[in-house]
C-alpha positions in Angstrom: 55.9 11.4 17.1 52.5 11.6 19.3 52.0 15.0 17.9 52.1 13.2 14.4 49.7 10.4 16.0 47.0 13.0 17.7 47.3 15.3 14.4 46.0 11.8 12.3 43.9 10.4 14.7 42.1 14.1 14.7 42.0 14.2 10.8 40.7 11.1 11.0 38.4 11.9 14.1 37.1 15.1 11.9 36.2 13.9 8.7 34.6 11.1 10.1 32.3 13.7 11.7 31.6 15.8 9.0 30.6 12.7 7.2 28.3 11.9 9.5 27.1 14.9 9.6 26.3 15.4 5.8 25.1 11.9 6.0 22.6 13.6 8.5 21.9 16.0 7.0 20.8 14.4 3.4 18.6 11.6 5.4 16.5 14.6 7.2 15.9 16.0 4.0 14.6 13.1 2.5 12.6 12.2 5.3 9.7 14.7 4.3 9.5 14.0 1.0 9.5 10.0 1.2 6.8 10.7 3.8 4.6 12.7 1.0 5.1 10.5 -1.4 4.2 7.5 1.3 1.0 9.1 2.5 -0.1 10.1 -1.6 0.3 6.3 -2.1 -2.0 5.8 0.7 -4.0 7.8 -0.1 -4.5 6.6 -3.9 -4.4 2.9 -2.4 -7.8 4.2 -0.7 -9.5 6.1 -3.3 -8.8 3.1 -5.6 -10.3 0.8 -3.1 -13.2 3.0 -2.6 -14.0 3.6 -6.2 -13.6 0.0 -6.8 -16.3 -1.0 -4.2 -18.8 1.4 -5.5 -18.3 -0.4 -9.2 -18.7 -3.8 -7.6 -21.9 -2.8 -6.1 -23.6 -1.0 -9.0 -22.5 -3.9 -10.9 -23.6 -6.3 -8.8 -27.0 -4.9 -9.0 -27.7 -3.5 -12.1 -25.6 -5.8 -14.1 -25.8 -8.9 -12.1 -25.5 -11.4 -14.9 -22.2 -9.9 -16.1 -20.4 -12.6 -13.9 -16.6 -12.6 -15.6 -16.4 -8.6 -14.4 -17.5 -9.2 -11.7 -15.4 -11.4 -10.7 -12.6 -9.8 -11.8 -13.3 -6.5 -9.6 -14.4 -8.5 -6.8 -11.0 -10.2 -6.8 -8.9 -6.6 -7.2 -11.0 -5.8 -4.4 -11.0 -8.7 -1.9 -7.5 -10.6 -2.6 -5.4 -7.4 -4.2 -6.9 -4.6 -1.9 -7.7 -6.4 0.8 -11.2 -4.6 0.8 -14.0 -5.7 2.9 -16.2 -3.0 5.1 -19.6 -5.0 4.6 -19.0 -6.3 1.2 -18.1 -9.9 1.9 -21.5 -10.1 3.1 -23.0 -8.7 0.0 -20.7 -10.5 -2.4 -21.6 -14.0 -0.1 -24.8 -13.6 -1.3 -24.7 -12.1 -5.0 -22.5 -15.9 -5.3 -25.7 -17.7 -3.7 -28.3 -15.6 -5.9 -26.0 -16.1 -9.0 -25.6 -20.2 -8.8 -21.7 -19.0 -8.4 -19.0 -21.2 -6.4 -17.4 -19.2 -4.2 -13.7 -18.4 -5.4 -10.8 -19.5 -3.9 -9.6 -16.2 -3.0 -12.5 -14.8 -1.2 -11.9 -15.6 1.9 -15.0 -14.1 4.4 -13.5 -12.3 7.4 
């Protein structure tokens, strides 16, 4: 009877480790890959944010009357992206120079 008892409890015991064990397994190899595909997001999160701060400031100054895109990419960039570097500062002052109220989501840091 106790050999019956050890011979279950070490089937039990043993598949219970291999499981674990391909569970293991299948989570280290996935690990990489999510961590690509993390660090690409980042990285296209940035060159967005980049891109999209260079069009705010050529628009701000050469098209500086265009006020609805403007807006709207100074909002993707501030609220969405949470950009700043020295933009708020810039973007303070195109509202001043533009008779603009300042949004409710700008929010100067």
């Amino acid at each position: 009877m106790s050999e019956t008892i050890l011979a279950v409890f070490g089937a039990v015991l043993g598949s219970g480790l291999i499981q674990f064990l391909i569970t293991r397994h299948d989570n280290n190899k996935s690990n990489p890959i999510e961590q690509k595909i993390d660090k690409i997001l980042e990285e296209q999160k940035k060159s967005e944010k980049d891109n999209l701060r260079t069009q705010l400031l050529v628009m701000m100054n050469l098209m500086s009357d265009n006020k609805e895109e403007i807006m709207t990419c100074a909002e993707r960039y501030f609220k969405e992206l949470k950009g700043d570097w020295f933009y708020s500062s810039l973007f303070k002052k195109w509202l001043k120079d533009n008779n603009v109220e300042p949004p409710i989501w700008f929010i100067e840091k």
